[in-house]
N, CA, C and O of each residue as an XYZ file, in Angstrom:
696
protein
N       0.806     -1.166      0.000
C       0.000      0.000      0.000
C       0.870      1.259      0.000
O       0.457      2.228     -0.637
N       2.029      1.338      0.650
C       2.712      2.163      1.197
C       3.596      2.719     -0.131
O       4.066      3.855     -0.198
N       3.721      1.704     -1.149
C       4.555      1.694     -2.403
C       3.403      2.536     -3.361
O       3.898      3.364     -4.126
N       2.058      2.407     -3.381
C       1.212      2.674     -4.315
C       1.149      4.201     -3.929
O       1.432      5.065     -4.759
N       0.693      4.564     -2.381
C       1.262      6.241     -2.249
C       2.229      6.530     -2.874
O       2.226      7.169     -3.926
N       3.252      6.060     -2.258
C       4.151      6.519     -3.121
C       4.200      6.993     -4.642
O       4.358      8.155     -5.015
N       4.040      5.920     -5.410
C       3.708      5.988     -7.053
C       3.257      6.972     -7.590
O       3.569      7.559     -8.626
N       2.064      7.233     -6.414
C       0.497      8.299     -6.590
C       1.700      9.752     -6.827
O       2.096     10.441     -7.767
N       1.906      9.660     -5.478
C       2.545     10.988     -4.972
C       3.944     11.458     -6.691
O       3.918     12.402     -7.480
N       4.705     10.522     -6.598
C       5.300     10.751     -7.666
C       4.961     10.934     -8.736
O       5.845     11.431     -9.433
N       3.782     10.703     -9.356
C       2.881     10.530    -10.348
C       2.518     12.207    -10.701
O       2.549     12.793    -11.783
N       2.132     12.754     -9.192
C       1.522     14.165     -9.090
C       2.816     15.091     -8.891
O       2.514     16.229     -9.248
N       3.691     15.047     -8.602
C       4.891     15.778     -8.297
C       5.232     15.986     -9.843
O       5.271     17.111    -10.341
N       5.521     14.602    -10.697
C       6.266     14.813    -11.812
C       5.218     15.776    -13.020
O       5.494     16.484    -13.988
N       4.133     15.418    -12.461
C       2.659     16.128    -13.644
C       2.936     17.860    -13.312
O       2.840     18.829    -14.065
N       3.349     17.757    -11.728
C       2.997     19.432    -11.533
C       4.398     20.242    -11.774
O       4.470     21.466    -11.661
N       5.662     19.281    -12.173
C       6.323     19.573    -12.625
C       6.671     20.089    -14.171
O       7.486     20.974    -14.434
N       6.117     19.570    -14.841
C       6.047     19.368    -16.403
C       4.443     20.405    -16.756
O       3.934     20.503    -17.873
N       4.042     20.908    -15.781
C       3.041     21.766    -16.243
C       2.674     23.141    -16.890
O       1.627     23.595    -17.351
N       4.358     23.784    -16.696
C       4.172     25.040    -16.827
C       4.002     25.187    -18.030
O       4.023     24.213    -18.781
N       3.752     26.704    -18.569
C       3.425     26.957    -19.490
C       4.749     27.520    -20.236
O       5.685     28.011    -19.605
N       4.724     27.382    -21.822
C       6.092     28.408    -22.023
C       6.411     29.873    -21.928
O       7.427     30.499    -22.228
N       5.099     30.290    -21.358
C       5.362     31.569    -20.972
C       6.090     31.726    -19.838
O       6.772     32.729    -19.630
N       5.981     30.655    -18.961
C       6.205     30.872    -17.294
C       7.204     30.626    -17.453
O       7.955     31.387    -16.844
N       7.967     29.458    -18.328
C       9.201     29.246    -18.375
C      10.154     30.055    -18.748
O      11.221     30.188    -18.147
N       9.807     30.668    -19.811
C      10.288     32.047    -20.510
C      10.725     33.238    -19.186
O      11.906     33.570    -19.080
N      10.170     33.539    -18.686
C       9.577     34.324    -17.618
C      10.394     33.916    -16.072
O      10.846     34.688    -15.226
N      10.378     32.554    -16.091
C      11.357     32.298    -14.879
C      12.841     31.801    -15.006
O      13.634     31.743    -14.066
N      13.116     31.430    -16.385
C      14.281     30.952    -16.776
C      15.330     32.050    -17.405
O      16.558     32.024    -17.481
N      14.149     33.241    -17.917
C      14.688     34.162    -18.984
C      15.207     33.901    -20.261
O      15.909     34.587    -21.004
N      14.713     32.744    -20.377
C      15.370     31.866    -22.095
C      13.820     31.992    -22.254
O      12.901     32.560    -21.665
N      14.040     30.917    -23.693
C      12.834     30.066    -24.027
C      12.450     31.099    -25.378
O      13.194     32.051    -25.610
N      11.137     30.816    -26.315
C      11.002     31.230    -26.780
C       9.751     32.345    -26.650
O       9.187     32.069    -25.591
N       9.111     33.437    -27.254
C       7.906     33.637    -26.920
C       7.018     33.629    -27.943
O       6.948     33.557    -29.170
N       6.065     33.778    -26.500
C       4.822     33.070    -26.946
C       4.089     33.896    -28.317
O       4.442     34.944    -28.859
N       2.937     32.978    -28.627
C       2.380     33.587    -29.870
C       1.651     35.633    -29.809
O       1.607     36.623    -30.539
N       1.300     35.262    -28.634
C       0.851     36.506    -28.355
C       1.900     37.910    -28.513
O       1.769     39.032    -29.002
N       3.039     37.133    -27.782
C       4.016     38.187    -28.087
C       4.582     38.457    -29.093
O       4.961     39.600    -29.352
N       4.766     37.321    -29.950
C       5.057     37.527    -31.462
C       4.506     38.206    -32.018
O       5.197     38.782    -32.859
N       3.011     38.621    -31.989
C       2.231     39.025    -32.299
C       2.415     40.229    -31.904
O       1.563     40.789    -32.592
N       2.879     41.006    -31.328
C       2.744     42.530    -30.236
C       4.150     42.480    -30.853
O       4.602     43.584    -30.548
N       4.851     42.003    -31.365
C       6.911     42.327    -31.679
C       6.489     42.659    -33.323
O       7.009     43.646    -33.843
N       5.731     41.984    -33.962
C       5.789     41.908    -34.871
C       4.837     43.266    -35.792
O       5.071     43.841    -36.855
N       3.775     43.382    -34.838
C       3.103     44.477    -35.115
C       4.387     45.996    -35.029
O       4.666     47.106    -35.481
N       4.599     45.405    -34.508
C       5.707     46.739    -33.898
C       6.548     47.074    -34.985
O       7.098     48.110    -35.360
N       6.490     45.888    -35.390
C       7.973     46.509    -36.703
C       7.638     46.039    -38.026
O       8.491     46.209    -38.897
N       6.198     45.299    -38.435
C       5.706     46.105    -39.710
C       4.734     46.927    -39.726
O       3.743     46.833    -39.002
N       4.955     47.867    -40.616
C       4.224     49.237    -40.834
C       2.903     48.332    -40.946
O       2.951     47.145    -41.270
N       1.820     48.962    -40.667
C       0.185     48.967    -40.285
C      -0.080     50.144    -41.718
O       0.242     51.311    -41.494
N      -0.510     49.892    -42.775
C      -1.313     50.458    -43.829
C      -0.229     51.019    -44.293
O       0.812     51.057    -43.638
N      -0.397     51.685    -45.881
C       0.806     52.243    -46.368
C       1.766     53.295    -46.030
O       1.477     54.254    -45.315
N       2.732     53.126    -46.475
C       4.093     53.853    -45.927
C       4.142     55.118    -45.842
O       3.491     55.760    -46.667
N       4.983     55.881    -44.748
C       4.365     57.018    -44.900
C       4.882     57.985    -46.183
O       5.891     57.662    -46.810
N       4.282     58.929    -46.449
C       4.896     59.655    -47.389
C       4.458     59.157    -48.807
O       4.917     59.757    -49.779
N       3.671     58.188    -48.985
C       3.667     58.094    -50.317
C       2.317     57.893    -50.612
O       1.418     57.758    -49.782
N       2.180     57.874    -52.195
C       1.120     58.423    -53.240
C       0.175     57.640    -52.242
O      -0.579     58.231    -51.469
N       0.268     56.347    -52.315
C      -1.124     55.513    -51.478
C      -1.587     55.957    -49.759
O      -2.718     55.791    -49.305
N      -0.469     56.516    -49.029
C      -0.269     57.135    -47.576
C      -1.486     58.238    -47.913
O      -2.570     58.131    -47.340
N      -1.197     59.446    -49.014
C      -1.998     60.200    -49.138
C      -3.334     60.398    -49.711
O      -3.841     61.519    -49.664
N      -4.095     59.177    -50.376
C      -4.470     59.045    -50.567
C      -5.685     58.062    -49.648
O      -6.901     58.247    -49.673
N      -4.977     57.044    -48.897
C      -5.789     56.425    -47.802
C      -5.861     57.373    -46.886
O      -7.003     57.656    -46.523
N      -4.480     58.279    -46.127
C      -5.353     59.333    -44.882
C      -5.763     60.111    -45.110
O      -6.833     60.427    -44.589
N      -5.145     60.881    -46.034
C      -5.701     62.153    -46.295
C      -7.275     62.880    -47.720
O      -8.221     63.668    -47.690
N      -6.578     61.895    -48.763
C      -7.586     62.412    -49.628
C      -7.342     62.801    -51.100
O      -6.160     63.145    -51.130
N      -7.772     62.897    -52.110
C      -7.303     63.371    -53.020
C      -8.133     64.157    -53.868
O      -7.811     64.386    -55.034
N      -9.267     64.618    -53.311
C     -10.383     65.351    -54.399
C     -11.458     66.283    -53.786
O     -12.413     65.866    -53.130
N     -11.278     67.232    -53.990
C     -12.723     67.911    -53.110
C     -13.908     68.464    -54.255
O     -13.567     69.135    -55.230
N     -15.296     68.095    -53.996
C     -16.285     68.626    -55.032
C     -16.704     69.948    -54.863
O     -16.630     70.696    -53.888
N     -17.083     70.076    -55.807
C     -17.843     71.740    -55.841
C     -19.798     71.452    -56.450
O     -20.353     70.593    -57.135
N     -20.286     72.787    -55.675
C     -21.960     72.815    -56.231
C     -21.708     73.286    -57.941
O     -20.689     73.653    -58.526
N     -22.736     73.141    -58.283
C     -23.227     73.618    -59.370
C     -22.581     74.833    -59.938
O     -22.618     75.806    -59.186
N     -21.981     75.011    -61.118
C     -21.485     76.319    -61.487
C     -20.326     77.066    -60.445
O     -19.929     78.213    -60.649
N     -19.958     76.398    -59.541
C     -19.320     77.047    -58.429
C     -17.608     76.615    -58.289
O     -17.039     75.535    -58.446
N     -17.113     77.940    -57.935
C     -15.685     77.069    -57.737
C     -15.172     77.442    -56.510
O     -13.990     77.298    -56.196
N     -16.319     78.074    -55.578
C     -16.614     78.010    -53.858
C     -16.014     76.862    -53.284
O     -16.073     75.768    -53.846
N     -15.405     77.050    -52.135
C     -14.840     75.522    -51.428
C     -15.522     75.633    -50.402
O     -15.275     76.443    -49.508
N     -16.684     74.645    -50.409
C     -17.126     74.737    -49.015
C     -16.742     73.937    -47.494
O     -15.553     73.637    -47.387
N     -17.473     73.641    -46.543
C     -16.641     72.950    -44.966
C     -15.876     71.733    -45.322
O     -14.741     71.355    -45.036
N     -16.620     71.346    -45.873
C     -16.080     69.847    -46.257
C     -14.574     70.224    -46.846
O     -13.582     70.134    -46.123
N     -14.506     70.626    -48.136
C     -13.861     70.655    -49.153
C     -12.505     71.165    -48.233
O     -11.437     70.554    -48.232
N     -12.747     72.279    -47.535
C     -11.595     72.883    -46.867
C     -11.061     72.118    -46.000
O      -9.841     72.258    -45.920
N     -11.610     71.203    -45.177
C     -11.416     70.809    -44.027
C     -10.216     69.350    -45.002
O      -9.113     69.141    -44.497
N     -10.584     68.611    -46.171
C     -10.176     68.400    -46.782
C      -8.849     68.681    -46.998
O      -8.021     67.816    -46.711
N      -8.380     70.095    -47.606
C      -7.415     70.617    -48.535
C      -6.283     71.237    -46.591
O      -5.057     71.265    -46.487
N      -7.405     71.634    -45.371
C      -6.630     71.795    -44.749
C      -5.476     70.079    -44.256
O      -4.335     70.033    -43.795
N      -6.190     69.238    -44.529
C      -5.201     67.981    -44.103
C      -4.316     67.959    -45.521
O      -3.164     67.610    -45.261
N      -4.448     68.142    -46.487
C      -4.041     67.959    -47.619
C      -2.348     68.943    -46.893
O      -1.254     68.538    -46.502
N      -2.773     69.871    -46.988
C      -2.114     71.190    -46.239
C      -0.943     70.762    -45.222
O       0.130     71.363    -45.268
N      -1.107     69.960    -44.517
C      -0.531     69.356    -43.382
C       0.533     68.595    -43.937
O       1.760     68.618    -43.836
N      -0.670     67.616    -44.825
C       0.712     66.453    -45.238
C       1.796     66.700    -46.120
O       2.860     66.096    -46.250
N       1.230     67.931    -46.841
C       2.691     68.558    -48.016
C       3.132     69.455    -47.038
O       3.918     70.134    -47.699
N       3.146     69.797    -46.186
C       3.982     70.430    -45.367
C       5.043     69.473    -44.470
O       6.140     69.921    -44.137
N       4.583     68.041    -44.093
C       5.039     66.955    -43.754
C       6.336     66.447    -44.419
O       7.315     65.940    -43.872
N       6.066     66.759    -46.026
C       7.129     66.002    -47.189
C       6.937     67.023    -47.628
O       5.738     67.244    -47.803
N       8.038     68.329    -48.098
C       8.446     69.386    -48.312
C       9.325     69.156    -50.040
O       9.918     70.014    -50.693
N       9.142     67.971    -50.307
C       9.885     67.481    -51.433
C       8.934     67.444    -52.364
O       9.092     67.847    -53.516
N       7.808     66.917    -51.868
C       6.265     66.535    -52.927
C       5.864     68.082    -53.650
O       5.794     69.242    -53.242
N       5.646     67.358    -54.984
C       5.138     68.768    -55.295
C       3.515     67.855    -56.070
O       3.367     66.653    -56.290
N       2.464     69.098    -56.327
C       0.957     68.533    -56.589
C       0.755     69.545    -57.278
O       0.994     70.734    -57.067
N      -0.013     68.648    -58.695
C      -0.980     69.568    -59.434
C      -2.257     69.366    -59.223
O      -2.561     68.232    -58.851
N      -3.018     70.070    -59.341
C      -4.197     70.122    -59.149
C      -5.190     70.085    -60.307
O      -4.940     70.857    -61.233
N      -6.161     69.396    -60.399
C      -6.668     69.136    -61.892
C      -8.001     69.535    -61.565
O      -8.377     69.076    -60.487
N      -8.802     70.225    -62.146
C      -9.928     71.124    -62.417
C     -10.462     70.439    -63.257
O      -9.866     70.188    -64.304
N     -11.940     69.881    -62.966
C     -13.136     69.040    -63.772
C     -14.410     69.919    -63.196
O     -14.578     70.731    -62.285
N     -15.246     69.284    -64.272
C     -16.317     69.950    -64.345
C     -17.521     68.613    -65.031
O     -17.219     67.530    -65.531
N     -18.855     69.192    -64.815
C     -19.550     68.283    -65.179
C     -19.640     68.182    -66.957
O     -18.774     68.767    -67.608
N     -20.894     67.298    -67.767
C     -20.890     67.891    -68.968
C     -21.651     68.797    -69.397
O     -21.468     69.281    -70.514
N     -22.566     69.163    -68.656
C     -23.342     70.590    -69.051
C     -22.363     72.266    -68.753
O     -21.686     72.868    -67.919
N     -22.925     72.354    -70.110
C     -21.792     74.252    -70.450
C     -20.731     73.251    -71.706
O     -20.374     72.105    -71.975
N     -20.594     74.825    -72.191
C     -19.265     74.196    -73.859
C     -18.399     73.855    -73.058
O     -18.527     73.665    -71.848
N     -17.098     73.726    -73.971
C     -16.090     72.944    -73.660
C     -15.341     74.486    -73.386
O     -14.536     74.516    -72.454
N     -15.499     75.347    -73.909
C     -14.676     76.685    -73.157
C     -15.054     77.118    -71.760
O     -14.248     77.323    -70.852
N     -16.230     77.222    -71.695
C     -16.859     77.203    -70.126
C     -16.525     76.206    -69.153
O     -16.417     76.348    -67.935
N     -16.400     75.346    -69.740
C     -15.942     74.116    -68.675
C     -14.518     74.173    -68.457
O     -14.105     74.241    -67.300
N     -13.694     74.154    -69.460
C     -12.181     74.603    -69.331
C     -11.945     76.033    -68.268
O     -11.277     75.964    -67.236
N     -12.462     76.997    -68.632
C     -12.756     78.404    -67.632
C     -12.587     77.683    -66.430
O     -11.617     77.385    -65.732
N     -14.078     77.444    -66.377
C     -14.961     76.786    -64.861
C     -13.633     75.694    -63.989
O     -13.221     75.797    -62.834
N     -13.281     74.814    -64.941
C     -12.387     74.182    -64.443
C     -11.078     74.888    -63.447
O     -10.874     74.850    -62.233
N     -10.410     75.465    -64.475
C      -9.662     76.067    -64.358
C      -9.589     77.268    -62.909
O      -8.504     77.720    -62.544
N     -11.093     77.701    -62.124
C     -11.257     78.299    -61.612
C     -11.172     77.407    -60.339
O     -10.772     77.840    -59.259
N     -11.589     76.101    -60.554
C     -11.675     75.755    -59.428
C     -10.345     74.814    -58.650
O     -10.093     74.398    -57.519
N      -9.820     74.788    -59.773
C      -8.305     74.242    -59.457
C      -7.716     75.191    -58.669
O      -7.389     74.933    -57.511
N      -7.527     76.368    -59.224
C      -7.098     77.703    -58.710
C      -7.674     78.322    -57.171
O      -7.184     79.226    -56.494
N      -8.659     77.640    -56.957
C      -9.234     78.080    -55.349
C      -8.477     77.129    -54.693
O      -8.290     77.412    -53.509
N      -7.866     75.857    -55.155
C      -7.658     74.390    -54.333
C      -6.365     75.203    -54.006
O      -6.170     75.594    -52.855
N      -5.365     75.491    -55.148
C      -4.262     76.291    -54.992
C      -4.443     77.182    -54.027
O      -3.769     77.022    -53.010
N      -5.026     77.895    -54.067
C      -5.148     80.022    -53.731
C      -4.853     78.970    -51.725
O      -3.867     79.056    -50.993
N      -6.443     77.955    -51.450
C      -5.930     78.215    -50.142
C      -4.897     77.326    -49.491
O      -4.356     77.446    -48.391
N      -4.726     76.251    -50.583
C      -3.376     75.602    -49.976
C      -2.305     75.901    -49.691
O      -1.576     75.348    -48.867
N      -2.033     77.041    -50.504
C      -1.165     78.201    -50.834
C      -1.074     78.779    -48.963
O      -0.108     78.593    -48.223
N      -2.175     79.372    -48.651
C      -3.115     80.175    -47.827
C      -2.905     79.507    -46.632
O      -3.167     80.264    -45.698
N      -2.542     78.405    -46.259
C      -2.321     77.027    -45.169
C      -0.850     76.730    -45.108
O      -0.353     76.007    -44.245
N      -0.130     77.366    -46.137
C       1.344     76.997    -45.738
C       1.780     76.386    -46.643
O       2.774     75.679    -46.477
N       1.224     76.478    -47.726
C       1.875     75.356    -48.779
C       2.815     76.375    -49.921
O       2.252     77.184    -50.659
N       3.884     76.227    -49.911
C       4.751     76.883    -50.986
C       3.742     77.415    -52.503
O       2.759     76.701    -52.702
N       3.883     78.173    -53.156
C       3.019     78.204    -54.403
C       3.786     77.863    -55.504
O       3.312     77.837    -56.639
N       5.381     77.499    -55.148
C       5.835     77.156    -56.387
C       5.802     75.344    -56.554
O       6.164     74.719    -57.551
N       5.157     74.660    -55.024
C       4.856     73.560    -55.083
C       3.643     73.099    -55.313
O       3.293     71.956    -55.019
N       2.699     74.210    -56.014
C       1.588     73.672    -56.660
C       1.480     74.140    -57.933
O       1.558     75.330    -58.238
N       1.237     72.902    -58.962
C       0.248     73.771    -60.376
C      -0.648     73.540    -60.428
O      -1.086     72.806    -59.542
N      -1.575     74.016    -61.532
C      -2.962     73.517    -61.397
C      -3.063     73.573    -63.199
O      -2.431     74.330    -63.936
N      -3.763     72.834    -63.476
C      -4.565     72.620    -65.128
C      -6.016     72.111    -64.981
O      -6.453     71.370    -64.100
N      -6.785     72.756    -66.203
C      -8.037     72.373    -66.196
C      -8.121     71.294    -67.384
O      -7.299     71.061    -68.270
N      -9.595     70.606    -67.080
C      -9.747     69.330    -68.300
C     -10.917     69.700    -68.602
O     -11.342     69.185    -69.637
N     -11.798     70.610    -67.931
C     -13.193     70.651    -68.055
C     -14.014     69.616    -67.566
O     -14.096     69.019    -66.493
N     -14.843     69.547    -69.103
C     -15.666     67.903    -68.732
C     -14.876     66.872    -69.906
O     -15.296     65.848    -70.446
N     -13.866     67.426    -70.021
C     -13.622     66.416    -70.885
C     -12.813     64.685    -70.342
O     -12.379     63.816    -71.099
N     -12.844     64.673    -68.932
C     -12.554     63.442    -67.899
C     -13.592     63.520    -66.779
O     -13.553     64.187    -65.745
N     -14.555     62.659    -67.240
C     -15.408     62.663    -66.039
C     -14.828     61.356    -65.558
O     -14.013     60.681    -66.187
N     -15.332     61.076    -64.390
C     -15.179     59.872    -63.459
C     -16.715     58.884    -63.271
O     -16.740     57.751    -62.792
N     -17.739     59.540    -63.706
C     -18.709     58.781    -63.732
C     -19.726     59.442    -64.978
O     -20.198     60.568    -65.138
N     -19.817     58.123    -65.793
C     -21.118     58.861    -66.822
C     -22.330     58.492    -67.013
O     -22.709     57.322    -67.042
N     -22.833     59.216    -67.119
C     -24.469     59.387    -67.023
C     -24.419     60.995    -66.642
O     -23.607     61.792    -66.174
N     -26.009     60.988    -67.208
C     -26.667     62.288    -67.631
C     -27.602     62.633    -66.268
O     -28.796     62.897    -66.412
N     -27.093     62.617    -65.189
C     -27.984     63.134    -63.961
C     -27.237     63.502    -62.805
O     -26.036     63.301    -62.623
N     -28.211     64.170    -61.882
C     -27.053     64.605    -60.844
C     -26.465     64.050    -60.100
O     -25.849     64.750    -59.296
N     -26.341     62.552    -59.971
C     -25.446     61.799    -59.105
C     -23.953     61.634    -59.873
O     -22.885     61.655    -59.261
N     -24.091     61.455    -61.413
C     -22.938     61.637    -61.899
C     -22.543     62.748    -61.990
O     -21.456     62.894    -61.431
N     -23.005     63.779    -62.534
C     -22.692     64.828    -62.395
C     -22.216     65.572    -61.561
O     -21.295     66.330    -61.869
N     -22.945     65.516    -59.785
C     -21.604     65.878    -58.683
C     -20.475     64.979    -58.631
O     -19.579     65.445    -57.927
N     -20.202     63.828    -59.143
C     -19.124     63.612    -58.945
C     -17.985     63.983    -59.889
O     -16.787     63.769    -59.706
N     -18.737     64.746    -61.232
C     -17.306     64.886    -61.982
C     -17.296     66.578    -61.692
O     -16.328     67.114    -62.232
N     -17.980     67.298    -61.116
C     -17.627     68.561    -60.333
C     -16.584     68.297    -59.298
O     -16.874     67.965    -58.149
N     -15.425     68.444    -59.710
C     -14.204     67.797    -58.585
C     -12.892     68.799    -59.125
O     -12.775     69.384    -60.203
N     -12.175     68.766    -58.214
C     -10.644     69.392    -58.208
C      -9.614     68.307    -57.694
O      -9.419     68.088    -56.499
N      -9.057     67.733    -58.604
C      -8.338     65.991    -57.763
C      -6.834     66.727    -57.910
O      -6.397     67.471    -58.788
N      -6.210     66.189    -56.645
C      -4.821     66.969    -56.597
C      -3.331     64.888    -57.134
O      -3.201     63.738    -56.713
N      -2.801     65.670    -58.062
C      -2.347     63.767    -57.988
C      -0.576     64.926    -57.712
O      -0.237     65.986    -58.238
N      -0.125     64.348    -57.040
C       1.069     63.911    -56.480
C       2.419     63.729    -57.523
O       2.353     62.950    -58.475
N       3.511     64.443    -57.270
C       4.908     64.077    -58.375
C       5.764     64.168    -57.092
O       5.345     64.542    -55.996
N       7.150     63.732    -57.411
C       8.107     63.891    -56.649
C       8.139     62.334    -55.138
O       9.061     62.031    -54.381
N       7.299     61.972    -55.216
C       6.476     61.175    -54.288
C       6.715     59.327    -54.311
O       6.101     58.842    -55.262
N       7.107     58.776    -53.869
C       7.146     57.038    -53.903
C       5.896     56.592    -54.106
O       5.029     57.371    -53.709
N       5.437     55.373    -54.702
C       4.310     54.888    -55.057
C       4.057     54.196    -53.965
O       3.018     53.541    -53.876
């Protein structure tokens, strides 16, 4: 009987020996490897989380690349500014980037009116980026009119969307 305690007892000694976890071991030995979790928290750490900073896709996922205008207008309204002010930030960020600014318009009005129109509203994107800190010899601007819309059809859902001022990026990593 006295042998079978025994057994028992050794049985439970060697189980509560061999139980730890590899964290604990890690942790009390200072070796070992770690655990998944931590791999996970090391690894986050040292690859970049969404695109890199500074480049065409960076500015485009945080910040933005297009602000619309109403009808006939080359007014920047809350939105639009609040927009061109982050725009503002991030070329002030990378002092190397330079941006043109491209002026669209819907297809209603000639193609001279729309070129004008265009052209006007590129020039406000400029005037306040300019106006926010942005160098003016690091912006140009050109108009297309309506001659690049982004969505076609003949109504006003397409139509506010090709009322736009899209700023695309030179100097810049892809």
């Amino acid at each position: 009987m006295r042998l079978k305690v025994v057994s028992v007892l050794s049985a439970v000694a060697l189980m509560a020996a061999c139980s730890s976890t590899p964290d604990q071991e890690s942790t009390a030995t200072g070796g070992g490897t770690q655990t998944t979790a931590q791999q996970t928290e090391v690894e986050s750490q040292t690859q970049p989380m969404g695109p890199a900073a500074g480049t065409v896709e960076d500015f485009m996922v945080n910040v933005g690349d297009r602000v619309f205008f109403a009808f006939d207008s080359s007014a920047l309204d809350a939105r639009a500014q609040s927009l061109l002010q982050a725009q503002a930030a991030w070329l002030r960020s990378y002092p190397s980037v330079t941006i043109t600014v491209e002026g669209h318009c819907d297809e209603r009005g000639t193609r001279e009116y729309n070129l004008a129109l265009g052209d006007r509203r590129a020039s406000a994107v400029k005037d306040y980026l300019v106006a926010l800190g942005v160098a003016p010899g690091r912006v140009a601007t050109v108009s297309f009119g309506k001659e690049r819309p982004v969505a076609l059809g003949h109504n006003d859902a397409a139509w506010s969307q090709n009322r736009r001022a899209v700023s695309t990026l030179a100097g810049v990593g892809s």
